[in-house]
C-alpha positions as CSV (number, residue, x, y, z in Angstrom):
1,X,118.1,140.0,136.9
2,X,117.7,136.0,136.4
3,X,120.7,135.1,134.8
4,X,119.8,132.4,131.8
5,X,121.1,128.9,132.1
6,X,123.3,127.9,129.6
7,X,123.5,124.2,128.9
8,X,126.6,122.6,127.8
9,X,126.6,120.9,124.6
10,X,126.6,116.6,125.2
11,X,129.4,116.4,122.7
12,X,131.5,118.2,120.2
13,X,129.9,117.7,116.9
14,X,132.0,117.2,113.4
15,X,132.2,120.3,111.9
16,X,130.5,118.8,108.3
17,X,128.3,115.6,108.4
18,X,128.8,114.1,104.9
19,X,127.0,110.9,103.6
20,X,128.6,107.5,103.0
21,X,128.5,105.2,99.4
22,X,130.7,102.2,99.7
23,X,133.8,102.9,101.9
24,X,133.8,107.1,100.3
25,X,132.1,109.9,101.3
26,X,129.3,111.0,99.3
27,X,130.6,113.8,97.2
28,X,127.3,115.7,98.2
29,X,126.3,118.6,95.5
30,X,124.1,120.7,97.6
31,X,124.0,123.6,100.0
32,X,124.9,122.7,103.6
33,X,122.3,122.9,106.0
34,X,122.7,124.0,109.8
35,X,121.6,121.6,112.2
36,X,121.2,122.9,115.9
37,X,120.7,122.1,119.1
38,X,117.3,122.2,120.5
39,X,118.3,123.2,124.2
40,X,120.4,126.3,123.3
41,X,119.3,126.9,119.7
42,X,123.0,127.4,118.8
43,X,123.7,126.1,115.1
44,X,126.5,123.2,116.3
45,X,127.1,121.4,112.8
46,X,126.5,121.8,108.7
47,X,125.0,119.0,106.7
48,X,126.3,118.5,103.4
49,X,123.2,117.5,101.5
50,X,122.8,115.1,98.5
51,X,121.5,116.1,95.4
52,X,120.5,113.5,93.1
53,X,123.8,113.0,91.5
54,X,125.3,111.9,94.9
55,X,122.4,109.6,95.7
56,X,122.9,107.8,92.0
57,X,126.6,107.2,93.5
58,X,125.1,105.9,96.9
59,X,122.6,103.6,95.3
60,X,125.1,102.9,92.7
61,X,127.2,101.3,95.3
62,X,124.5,99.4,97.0
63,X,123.4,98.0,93.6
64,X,127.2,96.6,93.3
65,X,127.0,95.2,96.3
66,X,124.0,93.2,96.2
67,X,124.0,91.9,92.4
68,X,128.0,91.1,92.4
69,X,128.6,91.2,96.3
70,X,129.0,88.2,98.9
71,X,126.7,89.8,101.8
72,X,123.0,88.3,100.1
73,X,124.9,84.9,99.6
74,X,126.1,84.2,102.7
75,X,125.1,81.6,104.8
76,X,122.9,82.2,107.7
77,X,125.5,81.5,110.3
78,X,127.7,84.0,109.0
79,X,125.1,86.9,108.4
80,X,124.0,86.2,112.5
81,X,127.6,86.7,113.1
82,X,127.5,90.3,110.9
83,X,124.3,91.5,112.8
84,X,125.1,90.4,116.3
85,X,129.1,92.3,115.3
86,X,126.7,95.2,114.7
87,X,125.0,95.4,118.1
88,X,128.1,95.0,119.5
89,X,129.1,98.2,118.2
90,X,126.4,100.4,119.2
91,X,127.2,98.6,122.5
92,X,130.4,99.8,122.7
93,X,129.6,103.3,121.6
94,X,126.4,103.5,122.9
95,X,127.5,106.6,125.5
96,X,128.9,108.3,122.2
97,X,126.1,107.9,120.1
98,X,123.7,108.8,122.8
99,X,125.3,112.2,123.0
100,X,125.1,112.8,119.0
101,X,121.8,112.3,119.2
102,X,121.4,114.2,122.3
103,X,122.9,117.5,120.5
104,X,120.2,117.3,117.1
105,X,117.6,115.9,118.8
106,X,117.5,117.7,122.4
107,X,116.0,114.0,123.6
108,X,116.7,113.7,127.0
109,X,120.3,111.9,127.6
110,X,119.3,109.6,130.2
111,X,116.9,108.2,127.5
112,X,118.8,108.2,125.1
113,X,121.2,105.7,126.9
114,X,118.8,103.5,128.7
115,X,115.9,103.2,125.7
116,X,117.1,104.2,122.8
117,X,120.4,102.9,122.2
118,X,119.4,99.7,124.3
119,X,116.7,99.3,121.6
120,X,119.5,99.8,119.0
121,X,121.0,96.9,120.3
122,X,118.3,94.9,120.5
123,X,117.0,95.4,116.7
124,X,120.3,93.4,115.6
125,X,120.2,90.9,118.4
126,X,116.2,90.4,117.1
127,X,117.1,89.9,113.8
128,X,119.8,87.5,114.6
129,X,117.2,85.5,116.4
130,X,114.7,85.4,114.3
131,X,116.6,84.3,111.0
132,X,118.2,81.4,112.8
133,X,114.8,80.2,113.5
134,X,113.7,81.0,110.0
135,X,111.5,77.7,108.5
136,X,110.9,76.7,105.1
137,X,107.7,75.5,102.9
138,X,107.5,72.1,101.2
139,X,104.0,70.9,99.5
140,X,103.7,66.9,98.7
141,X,100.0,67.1,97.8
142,X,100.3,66.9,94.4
143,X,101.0,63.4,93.1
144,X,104.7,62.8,91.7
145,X,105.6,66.4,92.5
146,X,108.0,67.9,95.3
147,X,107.3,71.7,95.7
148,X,109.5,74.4,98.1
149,X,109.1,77.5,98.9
150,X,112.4,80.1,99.3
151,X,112.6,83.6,100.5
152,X,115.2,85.3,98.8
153,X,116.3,88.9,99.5
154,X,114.7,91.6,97.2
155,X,117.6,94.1,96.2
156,X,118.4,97.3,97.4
157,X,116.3,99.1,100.0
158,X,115.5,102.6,100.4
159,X,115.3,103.2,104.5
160,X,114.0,106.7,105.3
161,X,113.7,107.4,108.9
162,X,112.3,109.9,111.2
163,X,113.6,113.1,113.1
164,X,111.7,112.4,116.7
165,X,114.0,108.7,117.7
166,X,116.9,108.8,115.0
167,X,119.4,105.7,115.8
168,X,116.1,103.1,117.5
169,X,114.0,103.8,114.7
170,X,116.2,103.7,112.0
171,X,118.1,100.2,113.4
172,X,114.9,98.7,113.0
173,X,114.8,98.8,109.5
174,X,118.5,98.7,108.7
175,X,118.8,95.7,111.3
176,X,115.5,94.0,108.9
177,X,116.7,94.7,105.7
178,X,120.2,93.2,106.2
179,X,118.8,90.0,108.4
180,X,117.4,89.0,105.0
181,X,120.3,89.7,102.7
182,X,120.1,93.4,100.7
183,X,121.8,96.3,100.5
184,X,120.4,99.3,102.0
185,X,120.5,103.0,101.4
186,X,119.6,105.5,104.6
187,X,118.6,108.5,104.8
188,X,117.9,110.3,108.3
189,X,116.1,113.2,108.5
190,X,118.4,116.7,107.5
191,X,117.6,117.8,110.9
192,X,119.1,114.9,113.2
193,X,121.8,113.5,110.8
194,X,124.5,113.2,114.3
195,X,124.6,110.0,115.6
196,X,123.2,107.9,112.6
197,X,126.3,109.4,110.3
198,X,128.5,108.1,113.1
199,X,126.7,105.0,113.0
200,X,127.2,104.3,109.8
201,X,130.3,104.8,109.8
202,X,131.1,102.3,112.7
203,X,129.6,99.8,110.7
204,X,131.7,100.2,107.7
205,X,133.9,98.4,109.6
206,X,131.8,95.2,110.4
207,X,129.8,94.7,106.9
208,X,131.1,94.7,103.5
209,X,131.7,97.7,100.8
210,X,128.6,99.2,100.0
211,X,126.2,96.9,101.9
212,X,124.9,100.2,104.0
213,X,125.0,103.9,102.5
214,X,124.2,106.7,103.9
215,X,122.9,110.3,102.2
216,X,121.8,113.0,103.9
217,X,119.4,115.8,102.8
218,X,116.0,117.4,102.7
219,X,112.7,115.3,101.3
220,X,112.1,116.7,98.5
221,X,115.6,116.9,97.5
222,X,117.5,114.4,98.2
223,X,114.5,111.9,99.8
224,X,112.8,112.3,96.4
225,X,115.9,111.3,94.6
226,X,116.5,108.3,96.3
227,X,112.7,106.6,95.8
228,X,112.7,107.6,92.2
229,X,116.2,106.0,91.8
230,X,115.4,103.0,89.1
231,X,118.5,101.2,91.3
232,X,115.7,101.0,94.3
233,X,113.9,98.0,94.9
234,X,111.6,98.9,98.0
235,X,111.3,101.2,100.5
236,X,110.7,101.6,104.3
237,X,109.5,105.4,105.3
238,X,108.9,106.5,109.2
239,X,107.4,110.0,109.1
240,X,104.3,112.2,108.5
241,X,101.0,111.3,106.8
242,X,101.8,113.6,103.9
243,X,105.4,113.3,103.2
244,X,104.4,109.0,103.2
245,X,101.9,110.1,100.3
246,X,104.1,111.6,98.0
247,X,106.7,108.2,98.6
248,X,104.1,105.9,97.8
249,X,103.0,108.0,94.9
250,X,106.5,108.3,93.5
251,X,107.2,104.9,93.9
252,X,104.3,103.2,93.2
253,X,105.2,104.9,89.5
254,X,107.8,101.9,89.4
255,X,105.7,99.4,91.4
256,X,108.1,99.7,94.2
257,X,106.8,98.0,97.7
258,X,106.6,100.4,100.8
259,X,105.9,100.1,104.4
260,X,104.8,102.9,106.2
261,X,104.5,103.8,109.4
262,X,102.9,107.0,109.9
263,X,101.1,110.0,112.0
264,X,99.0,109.3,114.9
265,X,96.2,111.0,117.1
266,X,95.7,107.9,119.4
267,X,93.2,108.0,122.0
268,X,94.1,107.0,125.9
269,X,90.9,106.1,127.0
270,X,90.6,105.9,130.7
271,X,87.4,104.1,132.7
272,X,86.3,104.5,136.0
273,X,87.0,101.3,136.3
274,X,90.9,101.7,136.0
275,X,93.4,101.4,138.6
276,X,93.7,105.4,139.2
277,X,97.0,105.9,140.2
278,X,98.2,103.9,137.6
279,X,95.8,105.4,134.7
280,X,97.4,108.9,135.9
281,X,101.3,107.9,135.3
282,X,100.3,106.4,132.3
283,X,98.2,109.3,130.5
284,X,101.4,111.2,131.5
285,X,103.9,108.9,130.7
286,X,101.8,109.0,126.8
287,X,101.7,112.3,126.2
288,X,105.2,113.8,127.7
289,X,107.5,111.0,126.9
290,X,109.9,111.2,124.2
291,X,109.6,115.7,124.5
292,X,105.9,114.4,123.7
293,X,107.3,113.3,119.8
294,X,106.2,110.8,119.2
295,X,103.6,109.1,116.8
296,X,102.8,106.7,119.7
297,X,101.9,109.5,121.9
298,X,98.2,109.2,123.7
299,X,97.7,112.7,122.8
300,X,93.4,112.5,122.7
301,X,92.7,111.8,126.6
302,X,89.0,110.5,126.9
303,X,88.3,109.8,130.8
304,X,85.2,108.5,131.8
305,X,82.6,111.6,133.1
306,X,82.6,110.4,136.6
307,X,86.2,110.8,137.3
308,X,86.7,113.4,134.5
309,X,87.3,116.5,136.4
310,X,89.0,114.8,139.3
311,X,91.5,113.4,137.1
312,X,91.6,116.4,134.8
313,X,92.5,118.3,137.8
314,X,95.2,115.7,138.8
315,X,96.5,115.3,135.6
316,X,97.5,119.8,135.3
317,X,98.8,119.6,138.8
318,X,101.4,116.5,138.4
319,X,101.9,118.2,134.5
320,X,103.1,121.8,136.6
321,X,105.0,119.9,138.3
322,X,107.2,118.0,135.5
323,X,110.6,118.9,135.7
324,X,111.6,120.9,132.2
325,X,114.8,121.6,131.2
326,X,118.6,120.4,130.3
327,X,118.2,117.0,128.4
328,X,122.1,116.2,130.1
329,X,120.8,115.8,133.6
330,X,119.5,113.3,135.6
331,X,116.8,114.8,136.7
332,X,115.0,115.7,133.6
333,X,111.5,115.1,132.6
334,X,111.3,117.1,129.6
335,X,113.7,118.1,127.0
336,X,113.2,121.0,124.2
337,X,111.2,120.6,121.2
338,X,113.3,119.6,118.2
339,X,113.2,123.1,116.4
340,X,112.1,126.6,116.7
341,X,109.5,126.5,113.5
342,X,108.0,123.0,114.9
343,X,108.1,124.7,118.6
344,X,106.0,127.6,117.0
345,X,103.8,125.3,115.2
346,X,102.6,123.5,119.0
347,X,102.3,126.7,120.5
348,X,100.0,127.6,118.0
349,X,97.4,125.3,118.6
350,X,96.5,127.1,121.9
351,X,95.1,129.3,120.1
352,X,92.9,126.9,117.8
353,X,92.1,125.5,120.7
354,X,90.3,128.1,121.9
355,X,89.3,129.2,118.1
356,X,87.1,125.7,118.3
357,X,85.4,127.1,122.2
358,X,88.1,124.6,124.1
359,X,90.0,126.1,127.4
360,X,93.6,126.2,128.3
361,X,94.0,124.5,131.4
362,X,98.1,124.3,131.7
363,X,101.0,125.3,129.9
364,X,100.4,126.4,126.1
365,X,103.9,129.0,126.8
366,X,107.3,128.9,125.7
367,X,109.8,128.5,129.0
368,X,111.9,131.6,128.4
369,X,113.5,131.4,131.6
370,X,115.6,128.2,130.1
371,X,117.6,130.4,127.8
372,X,116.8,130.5,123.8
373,X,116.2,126.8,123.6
374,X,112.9,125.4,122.2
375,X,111.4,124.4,125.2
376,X,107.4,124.8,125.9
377,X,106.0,124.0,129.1
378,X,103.6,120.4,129.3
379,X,100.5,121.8,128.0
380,X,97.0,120.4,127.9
381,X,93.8,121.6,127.0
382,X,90.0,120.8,127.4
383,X,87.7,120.7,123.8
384,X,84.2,120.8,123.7
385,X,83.6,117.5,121.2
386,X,86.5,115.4,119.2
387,X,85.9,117.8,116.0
388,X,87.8,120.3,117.6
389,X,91.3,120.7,115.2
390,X,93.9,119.7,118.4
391,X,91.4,116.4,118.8
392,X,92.0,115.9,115.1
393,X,95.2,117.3,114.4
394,X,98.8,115.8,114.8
395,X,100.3,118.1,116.9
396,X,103.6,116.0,117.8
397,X,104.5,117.4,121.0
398,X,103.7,117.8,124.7
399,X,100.3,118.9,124.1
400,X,97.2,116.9,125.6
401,X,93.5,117.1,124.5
402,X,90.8,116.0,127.0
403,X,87.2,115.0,126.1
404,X,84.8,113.1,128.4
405,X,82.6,110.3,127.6
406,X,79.5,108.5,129.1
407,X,80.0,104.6,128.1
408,X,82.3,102.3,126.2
409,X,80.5,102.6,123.0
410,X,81.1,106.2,123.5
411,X,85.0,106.2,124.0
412,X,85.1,103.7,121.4
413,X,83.0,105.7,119.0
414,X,84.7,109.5,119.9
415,X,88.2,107.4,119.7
416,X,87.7,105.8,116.1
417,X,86.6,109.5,114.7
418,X,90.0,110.4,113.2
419,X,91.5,109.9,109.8
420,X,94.2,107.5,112.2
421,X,94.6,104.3,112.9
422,X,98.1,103.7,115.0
423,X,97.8,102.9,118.1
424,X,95.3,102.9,121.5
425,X,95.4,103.0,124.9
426,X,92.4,101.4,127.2
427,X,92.8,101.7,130.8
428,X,90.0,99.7,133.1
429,X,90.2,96.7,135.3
430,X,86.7,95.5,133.8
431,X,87.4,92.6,131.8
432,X,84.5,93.5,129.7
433,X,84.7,96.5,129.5
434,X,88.6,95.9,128.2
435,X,87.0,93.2,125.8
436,X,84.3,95.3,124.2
437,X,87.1,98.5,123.5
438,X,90.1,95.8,122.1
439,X,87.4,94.4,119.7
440,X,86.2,97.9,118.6
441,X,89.0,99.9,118.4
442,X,90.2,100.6,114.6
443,X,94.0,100.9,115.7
444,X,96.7,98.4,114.6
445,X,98.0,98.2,118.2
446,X,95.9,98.7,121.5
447,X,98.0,98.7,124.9
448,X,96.1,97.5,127.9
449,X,96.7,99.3,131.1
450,X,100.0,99.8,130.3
451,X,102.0,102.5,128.6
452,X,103.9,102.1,125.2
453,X,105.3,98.5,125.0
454,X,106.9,96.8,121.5
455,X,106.7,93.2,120.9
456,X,108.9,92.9,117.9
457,X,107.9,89.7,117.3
458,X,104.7,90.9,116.8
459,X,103.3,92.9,114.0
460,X,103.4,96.8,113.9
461,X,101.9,99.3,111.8
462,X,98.7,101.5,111.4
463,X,94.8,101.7,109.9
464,X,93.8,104.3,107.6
465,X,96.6,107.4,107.5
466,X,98.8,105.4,110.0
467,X,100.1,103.6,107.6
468,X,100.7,101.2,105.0
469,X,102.5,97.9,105.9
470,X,103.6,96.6,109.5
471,X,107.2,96.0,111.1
472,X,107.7,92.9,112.9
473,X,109.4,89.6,113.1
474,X,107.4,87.8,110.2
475,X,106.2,90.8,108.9
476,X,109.6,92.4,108.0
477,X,110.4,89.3,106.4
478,X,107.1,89.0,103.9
479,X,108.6,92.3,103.4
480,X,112.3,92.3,103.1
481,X,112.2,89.1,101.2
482,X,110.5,87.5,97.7
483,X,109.7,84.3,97.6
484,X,109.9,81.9,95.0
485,X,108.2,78.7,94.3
486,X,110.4,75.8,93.1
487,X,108.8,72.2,92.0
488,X,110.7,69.3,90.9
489,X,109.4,65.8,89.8
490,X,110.1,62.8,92.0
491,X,110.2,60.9,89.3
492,X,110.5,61.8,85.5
493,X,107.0,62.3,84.1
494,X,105.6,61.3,81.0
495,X,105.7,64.1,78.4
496,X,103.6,63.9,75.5
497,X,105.6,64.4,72.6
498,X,104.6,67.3,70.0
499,X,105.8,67.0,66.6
500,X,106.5,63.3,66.8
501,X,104.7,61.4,64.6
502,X,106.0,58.3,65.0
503,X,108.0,58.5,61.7
C-alpha cells in the first residue's frame, strides 16, 4: 500500500486569531471559526469573529484617530518616513509572514516569498513615492482672484480584502489609504486571517493608536457590520461579483464611495501569429498560477483554428506534466485549493462541462494520492461555443476552457460575450492584428504577449461585473482623498453694500 504524504505545517499557528482596535484586542462576540490548512485539511487555528458590537469598538478607534489624532496632519516627509518604516517590516518578517499565509492559504511558499511579500513591500515603497511627488492645482484665470485646489484625506476607510492573495492584496489598499492620511479598518477574509493578523500587529508598532484596525469574521456578519457602520467613510472591497453587490448596496444607503475590484472570466486569446513557445508558457502560466485563484486568471483560452488542436494538444501534455503537491517545496507548481467546499465546487464543473456537449481533455479529479488535502489535478476542457456555463462561469481555480476562432473579429467578439470586463490576454506578433484586439477588447486591462504584469502607476480595475472604481497611483488618490476648492482675492474687492442707504 502507497503510504500518503504528510506535509508538515510551514509554521505553528496561534492558537486564537483575535482582531485589533487601537493598541487592544477586539473583544470579538461571536463563535470561533476553524481555519485550516489546504494541503492536509487539518483544522490548525480558531478565528474569533466580530460581531457588530466589536466592529463599533474597531471603527470607534479609527474614528478617534483620524478626527482628534496627529497621523492625517502630518507633514508629508514624516508620513513617507511611516510608510517606508512599514515596508521595512514586512521586509524583515517577510519569511514569517510568508509561512502564515502559506498555512490558510496552501499558496505555494516559494511564491509567497518571492511575489507576494516582495509586492507587500513594494505597495508602501509606491505609496511613499508617489506622495512625494504629489502636485497641486492653482487657477489665475479669473481676474483679481487666486484659486487652489487641496486633496485632503476622507475619514475612516473600510478595506475588505480577498481570500486567494491575503497580505499583496490587502497592502495595496492599506498602503493607499494611509499615503493620503485616514484611518483604516481591515477585514481579511475568515478563511485566511494568518498572516494579515500578524501584520497588523507588527505595524502597531510603527503607526499611531488606532490608525490601522483589524476585525476578523464572516461577510455577512461581521463584513456587513463594518460598511453599515455610520463611523465609515468609504470603502475598498476585493472579492466576488455578488458579495461586491450587496457592499455597494448597503453602502450606497449612506452615500458611501467604493472601489471594487471584482470577478473575472478573461479571455487569453492566442493567434497564429504568436510566438508559440511563448503563447504556450503564457496560457499556462494564466490559468495555473496562483493554485489557478485568481480573478486575473486567463481561464477562457480562444486559439486561432489553425493551430487549435496542435496547441490544445501541447497545452494537456505540459498541464500532466505540472508538478502538484506540497506548497513548502521548491519544486512545486501547484498548491491545493483553498478549501474543501470551494475544491468541490471546481470539480463540479466537469460535469457541467459535459452537461453543455463539451469534453474533458485533462484532469477534472481530485489527487487523492497527496493525502486529504484539497488538491485537484490541472484540468482543462474543450466547449462547443462561449455559452457553455465554464466559458461563462467564474470558476476560480485551475480549470481551463478552450474555444477556437476563425479571425480577430471573432476572438474579439466570442471574448467580449461575458458579463466581465477585468482583464485580457492577446498573444500575436502581428502589429495589426494586436492593434485591432487592444482597441476592441471591453476589459480594463489587456496584456500583450505577456503574462500578468501590474503597473501601479497605472490605473486598475474592471468593465461591467469586474468592478466599480480602479486602483492605481492617481486613481487611489481621486479615491482616498476629497478635494476642496479654496479662492482668495488678490486684492480686496468691491462689495456692494446691502442695507446701506447712505444715511
Amino acid at each position: 500500500m502507497t503510504e500518503i504524504p504528510r506535509f508538515e505545517l510551514p509554521i505553528v499557528p496561534p492558537e486564537r486569531v483575535t482582531g485589533w482596535a487601537g493598541d487592544s484586542a477586539t473583544p470579538g462576540g461571536g463563535p470561533e471559526l476553524p481555519v485550516f490548512y489546504p494541503a492536509t485539511g487539518q483544522q490548525v487555528s480558531v478565528l474569533v469573529e466580530d460581531n457588530a458590537a466589536a466592529v463599533d469598538v474597531a471603527v470607534q478607534a479609527a474614528r478617534r484617530a483620524f478626527d482628534d489624532g496627529p497621523w492625517p496632519h502630518l507633514s508629508t516627509p514624516e508620513r513617507i518616513a511611516v510608510l517606508e518604516r512599514c515596508g521595512q517590516v514586512i521586509r524583515e518578517n517577510a519569511d514569517e509572514l510568508a509561512r502564515l499565509e502559506c498555512a490558510a492559504t496552501g499558496l505555494l511558499l516559494r511564491e509567497l516569498k518571492e511575489r507576494h511579500m516582495a509586492r507587500a513591500t513594494h505597495n508602501f515603497r509606491f505609496f511613499a513615492d508617489y506622495i512625494s511627488q504629489r502636485r497641486g492645482e492653482r487657477y489665475d484665470q479669473m481676474p483679481g482672484y487666486l484659486t487652489t485646489v487641496v486633496r485632503e484625506p476622507v475619514g475612516v476607510a473600510a478595506l475588505i480584502a480577498p481570500w486567494n492573495a491575503p497580505v499583496a492584496l490587502a497592502t495595496m489598499k492599506l498602503s493607499a489609504a494611509l499615503a493620503f492620511g485616514n484611518a483604516c479598518v481591515l477585514k481579511p477574509s475568515e478563511q485566511t486571517p494568518l498572516a494579515l493578523a500578524r501584520l497588523v500587529g507588527l505595524l502597531q508598532e510603527v503607526l499611531p493608536e488606532g490608525v490601522l484596525n483589524l476585525v476578523n469574521g464572516r461577510g455577512p456578519v461581521t463584513g456587513a457590520a463594518l460598511v453599515a457602520h455610520p463611523g465609515v467613510d468609504l470603502v475598498s472591497f476585493t472579492g466576488g461579483t455578488e458579495t461586491g453587490r450587496a457592499i455597494m448596496s448597503a453602502a450606497g444607503q449612506r452615500l458611501v464611495p467604493c472601489t471594487m475590484e471584482l470577478g473575472g472570466k478573461s479571455a487569453n486569446v492566442i493567434f497564429a501569429s504568436a510566438d508559440p513557445e511563448r503563447a504556450l508558457d503564457g496560457a499556462l502560466l494564466g490559468i495555473f498560477s496562483n493554485n489557478g485563484q485568481q480573478c486575473l486568471a486567463g481561464s477562457r483560452i480562444l486559439v486561432e483554428r489553425p493551430i487549435f488542436d496542435d496547441f490544445v494538444d501541447r497545452f494537456v501534455d505540459r498541464a500532466q506534466r505540472i508538478r502538484v503537491g506540497d506548497p513548502m517545496l521548491a519544486e512545486t507548481e501547484l498548491g491545493p485549493l483553498a478549501s474543501h467546499p470551494h475544491m468541490q465546487r471546481v470539480l463540479a464543473f466537469v460535469e457541467t462541462a459535459r452537461a453543455d456537449g463539451g469534453s474533458l481533455l485533462t484532469g477534472g479529479v481530485r489527487r487523492e494520492d497527496l493525502g486529504k488535502g484539497y488538491f485537484v489535478a490541472p484540468t482543462a476542457v474543450s466547449v462547443p461555443g462561449n455559452d457553455a456555463r465554464t466559458a461563462q462561469d467564474e470558476i476560480f481555480g485551475p480549470f481551463a476552457t478552450f474555444l477556437p476562432f476563425d479571425s480577430a473579429e471573432e476572438a474579439a467578439a466570442i471574448a467580449n460575450d461575458t458579463q466581465f470586463g477585468l482583464v485580457s490576454y492577446v498573444w500575436s506578433d502581428h502589429l495589426p492584428t494586436v492593434m485591432t484586439m487592444t482597441e476592441r477588447l471591453r476589459s480594463g486591462v489587456v496584456w500583450v504577449n505577456t503574462p500578468m504584469v501590474r503597473e501601479l502607476r497605472a490605473p486598475f480595475g474592471g468593465y461591467k461585473n469586474s468592478g466599480v472604481g480602479r486602483e492605481g497611483g492617481a486613481a487611489c488618490e481621486a479615491f482616498y482623498t476629497e478635494e476642496k476648492t479654496v479662492t482668495l482675492p488678490k486684492v480686496p474687492p468691491p462689495l456692494r453694500r446691502l442695507g446701506d442707504t447712505g444715511g
